[in-house]
C-alpha positions in Angstrom: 33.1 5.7 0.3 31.8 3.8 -2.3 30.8 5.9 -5.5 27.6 3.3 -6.7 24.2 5.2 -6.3 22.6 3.9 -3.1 20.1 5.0 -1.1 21.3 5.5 2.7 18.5 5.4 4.5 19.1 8.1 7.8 16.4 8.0 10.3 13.8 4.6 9.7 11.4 6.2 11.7 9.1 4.2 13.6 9.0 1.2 11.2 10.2 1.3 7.4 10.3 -2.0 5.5 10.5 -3.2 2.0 7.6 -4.2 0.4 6.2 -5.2 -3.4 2.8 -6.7 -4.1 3.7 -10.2 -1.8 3.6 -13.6 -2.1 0.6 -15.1 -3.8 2.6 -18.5 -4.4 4.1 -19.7 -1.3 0.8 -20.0 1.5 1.0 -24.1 0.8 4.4 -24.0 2.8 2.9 -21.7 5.3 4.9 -18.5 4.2 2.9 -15.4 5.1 1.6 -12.9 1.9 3.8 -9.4 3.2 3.8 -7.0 0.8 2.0 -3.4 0.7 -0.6 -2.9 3.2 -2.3 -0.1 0.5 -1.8 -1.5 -3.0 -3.4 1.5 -4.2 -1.0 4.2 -3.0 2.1 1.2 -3.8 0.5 1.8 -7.4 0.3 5.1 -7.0 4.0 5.9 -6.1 4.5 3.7 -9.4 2.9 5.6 -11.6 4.9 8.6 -10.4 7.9 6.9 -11.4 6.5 5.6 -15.0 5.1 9.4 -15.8 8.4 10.5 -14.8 10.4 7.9 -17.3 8.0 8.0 -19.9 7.4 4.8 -19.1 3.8 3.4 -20.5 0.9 3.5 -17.7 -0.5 0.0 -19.4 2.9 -1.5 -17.9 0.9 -0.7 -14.1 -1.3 -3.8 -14.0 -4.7 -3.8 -10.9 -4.1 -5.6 -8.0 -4.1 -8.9 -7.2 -6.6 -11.1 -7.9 -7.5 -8.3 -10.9 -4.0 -8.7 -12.3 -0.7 -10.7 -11.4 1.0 -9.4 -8.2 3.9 -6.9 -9.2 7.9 -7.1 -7.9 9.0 -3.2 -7.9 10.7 -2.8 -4.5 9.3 0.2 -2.7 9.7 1.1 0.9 7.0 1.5 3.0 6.4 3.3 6.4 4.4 4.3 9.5 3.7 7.6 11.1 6.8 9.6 9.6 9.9 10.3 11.0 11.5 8.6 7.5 14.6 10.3 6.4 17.2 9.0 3.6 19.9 10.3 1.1 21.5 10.0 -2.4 24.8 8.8 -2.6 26.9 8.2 -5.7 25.0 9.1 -8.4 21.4 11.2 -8.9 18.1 9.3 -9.1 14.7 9.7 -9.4 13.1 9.2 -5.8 9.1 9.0 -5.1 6.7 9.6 -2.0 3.3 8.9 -2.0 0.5 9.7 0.7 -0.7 12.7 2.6 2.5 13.8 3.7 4.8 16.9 5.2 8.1 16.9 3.5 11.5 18.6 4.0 13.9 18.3 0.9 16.9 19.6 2.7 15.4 22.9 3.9 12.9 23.6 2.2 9.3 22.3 3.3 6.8 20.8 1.0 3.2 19.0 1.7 2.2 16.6 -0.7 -1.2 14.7 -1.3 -0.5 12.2 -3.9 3.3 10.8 -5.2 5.6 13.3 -6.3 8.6 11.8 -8.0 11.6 13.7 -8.6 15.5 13.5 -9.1 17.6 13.3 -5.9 21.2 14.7 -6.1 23.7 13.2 -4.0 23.9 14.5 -0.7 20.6 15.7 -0.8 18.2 14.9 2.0 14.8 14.1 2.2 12.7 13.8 5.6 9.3 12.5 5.8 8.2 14.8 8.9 4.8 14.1 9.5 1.8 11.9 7.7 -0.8 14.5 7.9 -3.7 11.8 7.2 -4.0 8.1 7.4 -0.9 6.1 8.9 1.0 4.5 6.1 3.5 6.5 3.1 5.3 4.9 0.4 9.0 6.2 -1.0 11.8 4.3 -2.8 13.2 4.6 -5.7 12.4 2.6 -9.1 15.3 1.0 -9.3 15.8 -0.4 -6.0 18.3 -3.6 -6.1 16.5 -5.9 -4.5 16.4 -9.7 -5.4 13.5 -11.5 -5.5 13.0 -14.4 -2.8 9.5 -17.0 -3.5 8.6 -14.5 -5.9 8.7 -11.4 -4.5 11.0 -8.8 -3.0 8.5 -8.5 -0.2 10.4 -8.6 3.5 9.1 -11.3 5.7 9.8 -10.4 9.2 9.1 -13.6 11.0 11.4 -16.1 9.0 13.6 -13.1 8.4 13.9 -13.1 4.8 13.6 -10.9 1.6 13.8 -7.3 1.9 16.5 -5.6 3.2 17.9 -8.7 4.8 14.7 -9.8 6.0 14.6 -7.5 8.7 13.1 -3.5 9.1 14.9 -1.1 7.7 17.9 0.9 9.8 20.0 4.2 9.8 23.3 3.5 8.3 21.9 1.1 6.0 23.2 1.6 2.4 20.7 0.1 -0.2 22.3 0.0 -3.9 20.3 1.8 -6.8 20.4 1.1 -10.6 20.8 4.7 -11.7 18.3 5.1 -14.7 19.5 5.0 -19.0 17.3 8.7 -19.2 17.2 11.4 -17.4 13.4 11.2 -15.8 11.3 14.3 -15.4 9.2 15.5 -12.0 6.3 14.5 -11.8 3.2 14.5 -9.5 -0.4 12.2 -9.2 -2.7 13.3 -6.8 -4.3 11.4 -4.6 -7.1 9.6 -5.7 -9.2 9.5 -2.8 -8.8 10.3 0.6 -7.0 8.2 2.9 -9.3 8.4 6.0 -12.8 7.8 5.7 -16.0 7.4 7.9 -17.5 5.3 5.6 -18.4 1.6 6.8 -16.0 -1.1 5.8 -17.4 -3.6 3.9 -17.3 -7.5 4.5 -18.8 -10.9 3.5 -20.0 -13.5 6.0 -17.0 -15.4 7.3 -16.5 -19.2 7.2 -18.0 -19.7 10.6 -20.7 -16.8 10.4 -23.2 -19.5 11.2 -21.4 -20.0 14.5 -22.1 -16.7 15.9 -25.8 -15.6 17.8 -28.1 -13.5 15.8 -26.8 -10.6 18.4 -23.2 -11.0 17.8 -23.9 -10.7 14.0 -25.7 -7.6 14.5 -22.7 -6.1 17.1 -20.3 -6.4 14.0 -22.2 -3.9 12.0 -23.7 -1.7 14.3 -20.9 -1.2 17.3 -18.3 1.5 16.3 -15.3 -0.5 16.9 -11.7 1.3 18.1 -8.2 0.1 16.7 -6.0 -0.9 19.7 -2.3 -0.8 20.2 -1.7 -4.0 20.0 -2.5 -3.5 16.2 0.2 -4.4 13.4 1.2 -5.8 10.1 -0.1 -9.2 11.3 -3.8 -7.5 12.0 -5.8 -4.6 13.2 -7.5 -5.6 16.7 -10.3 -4.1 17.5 -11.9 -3.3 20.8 -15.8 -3.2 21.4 -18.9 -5.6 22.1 -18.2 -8.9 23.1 -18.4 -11.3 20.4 -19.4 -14.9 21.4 -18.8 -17.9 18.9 -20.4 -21.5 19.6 -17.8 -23.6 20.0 -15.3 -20.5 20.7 -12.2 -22.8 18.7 -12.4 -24.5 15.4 -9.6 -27.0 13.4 -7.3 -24.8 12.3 -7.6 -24.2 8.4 -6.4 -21.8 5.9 -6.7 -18.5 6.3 -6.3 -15.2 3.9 -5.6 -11.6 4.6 -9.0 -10.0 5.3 -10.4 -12.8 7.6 -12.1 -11.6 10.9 -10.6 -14.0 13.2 -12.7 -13.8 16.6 -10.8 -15.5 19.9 -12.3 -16.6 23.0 -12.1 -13.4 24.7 -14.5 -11.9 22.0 -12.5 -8.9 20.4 -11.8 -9.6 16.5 -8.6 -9.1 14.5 -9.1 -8.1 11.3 -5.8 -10.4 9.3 -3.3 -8.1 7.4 -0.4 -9.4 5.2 1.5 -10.3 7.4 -0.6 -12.7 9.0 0.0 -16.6 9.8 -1.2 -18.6 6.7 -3.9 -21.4 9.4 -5.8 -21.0 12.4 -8.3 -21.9 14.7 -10.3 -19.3 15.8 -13.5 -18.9 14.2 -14.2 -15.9 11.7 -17.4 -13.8 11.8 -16.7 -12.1 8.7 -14.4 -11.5 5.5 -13.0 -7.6 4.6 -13.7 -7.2 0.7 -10.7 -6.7 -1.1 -11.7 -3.1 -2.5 -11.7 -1.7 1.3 -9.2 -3.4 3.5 -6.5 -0.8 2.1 -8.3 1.6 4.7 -6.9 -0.9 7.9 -3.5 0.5 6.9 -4.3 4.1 7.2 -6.1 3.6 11.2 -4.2 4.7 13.7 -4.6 3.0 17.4 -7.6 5.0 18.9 -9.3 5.7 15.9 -12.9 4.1 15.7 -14.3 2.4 12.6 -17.5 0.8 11.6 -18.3 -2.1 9.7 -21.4 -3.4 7.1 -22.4 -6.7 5.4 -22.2 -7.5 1.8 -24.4 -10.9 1.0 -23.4 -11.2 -2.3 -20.1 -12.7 -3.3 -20.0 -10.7 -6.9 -21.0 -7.5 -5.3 -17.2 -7.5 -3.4 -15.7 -8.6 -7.1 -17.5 -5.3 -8.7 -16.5 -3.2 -5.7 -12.7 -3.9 -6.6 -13.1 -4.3 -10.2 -14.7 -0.9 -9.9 -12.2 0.7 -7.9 -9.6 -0.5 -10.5 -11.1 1.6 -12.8 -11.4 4.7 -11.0 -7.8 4.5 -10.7 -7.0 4.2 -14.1 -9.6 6.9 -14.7 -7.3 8.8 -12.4 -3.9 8.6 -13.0 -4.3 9.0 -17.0 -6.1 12.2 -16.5 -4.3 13.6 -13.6 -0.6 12.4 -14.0 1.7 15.9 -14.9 5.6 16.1 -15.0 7.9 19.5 -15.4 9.4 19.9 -18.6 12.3 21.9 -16.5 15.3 19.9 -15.2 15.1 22.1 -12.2 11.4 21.9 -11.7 9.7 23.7 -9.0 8.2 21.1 -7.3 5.9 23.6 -4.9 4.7 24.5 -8.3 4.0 21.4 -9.5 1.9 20.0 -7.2 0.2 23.0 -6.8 -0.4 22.9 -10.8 -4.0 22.8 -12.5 -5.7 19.1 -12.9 -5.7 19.3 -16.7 -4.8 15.9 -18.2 -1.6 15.9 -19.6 -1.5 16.0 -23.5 1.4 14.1 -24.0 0.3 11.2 -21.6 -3.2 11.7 -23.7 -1.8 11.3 -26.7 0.5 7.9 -26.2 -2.4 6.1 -23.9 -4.4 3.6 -25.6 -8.2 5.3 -24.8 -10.4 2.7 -26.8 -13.1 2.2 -24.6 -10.9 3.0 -21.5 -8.8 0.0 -22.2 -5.0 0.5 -21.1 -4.0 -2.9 -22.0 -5.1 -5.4 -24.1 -3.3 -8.1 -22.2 -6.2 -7.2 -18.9 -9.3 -9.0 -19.0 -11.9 -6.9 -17.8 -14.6 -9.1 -15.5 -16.8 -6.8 -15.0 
């Protein structure tokens, strides 16, 4: 057996694949955008891992189009079931979401990304998520090269990744064990992961194109997420939506686009979803809610409202940006122990931490002078 630090990964659960931010750079050849279906928890496990290392929070840039798309390998999967190892050497590890966890034997629920050191041999098994659908774990070192940009995996053309397919028990993925030792350390979540709220959206490229009826259907109906529903795009199930003509040209299309074929049930485009097509589109999910796709489960019933206003959606996710900033400086906490209780510290008070106080550049709630704020 090799003696490198790796990651074997034990049980993949129901579907475990390797994600960053995706591919921002590559739609012109008709390559697909992957990456993290919730950027917000992706960030979230991240800024377990920097609290952990010390490592500044100003280094965790907003999402894209806020900031530039970031390339830290992280694995993300559905509906639990996940289960991996250390082997070689110890490392920090991180899961994020609303999770049950079982750290050999001994039980642990966490809402929010606990990060802590993984001794060889140890194992960690992501029972149960206990709210939404989606969790995020890796490590922060993961070795994963970068292909178009991104370390993103592309399951269609079978690239980047894990070799560009889901992950599998038995496979061994090599880990860059870190210079320090890193701390525990634990960010709660920063809002919940299911919601009743509406969904917000713009009017899509052909909104003109559907009957004053249909329009009103898309905001009013209470819409259910059917099985057919995955990384490509959440379909939905409910009134009849009827489009004049019912196909267009194909043209570009973007994650977020409400694609509505003949039959009259929308899809709602994820990241994974084909870069053209000719269906036409009733209505665009704002950046600062489609997260919430990744979290319904088949069966679970949403509803959707309009936004007019183009700059209202920009606020919405500039906002949202904030509020997670807000967050993770004043609620990050790590163990000072090398053994930490972990039970304890996520079960710790919500007092900011001093020390991440003290280093954090607060002038005017600016984290780094390098971000432009556009709001």
């Amino acid at each position: 057996m090799s003696t490198a630090a790796a990651l074997r990964i034990l049980d993949p659960g129901c579907f475990a694949t390797i994600q960053d931010d995706g591919r921002f750079h590559a739609r012109q050849w008709g390559v697909p955008r992957a990456g993290m279906l919730d950027p917000w928890l992706y960030r979230l496990a991240l800024a377990a891992l920097f609290h952990a290392s010390g490592r500044p929070l100003a280094a965790l840039t907003p999402p894209p189009p806020l900031g530039p798309p970031l390339t830290f390998p992280l694995i993300e999967h559905h509906f639990g079931g996940f289960a991996f190892t250390a082997e070689g050497a110890p490392f920090p590890v991180v899961v994020a979401g609303n999770v049950r966890l079982r750290i050999d034997d001994t039980p642990l629920a966490v809402q929010g990304a606990l990060s802590w050191v993984l001794a060889p041999g140890e194992t960690v098994t992501v029972e149960r998520i206990l709210e939404g659908r989606t969790a995020v774990v890796g490590t922060g070192t993961l070795a994963i090269p970068e292909c178009l940009g991104s370390t993103s995996t592309e399951l269609r053309a079978r690239f980047g990744g894990w070799q560009g397919r889901p992950l599998a028990a038995g496979d061994r993925i090599p880990v860059t064990p870190p210079t320090q030792p890193p701390r525990a350390a634990f960010l709660p979540l920063p809002w919940p992961l299911a919601s009743t709220e509406p969904i917000r959206s713009l009017p899509g490229a052909q909104w003109s194109a559907f009957a004053d009826d249909a329009r009103a259907a898309w905001v009013s109906a209470l819409w259910q997420v059917t099985l057919a529903s995955d990384r490509m795009g959440a379909r939905l199930e409910g009134p009849k939506l009827v489009a004049t003509p019912p196909e267009i040209r194909s043209e570009p299309l973007w994650p977020g686009a409400v694609q509505v074929p003949p039959a009259g049930q929308p899809i709602v485009l994820l990241n994974d979803a084909q870069t053209m097509g000719g269906y036409p589109k009733i209505a665009q999910v704002i950046e600062a809610d489609r997260w919430r796709l990744a979290h319904l489960q088949p069966g679970e019933r949403l509803r959707f409202a309009w936004l007019t206003d183009p700059d209202d959606a920009w606020h919405a996710f500039s906002a949202r940006w904030r509020r997670f900033q807000q967050h993770a400086l004043a609620h990050a906490r790590s163990a000072a122990s090398a053994t930490p209780d972990l039970a304890a510290l996520i079960g710790a008070s919500g007092d900011p931490d001093p020390h991440r106080l003290w280093h954090e550049n607060l002038v005017s709630g600016v984290w780094d002078a390098t971000w432009e704020d556009f709001v």
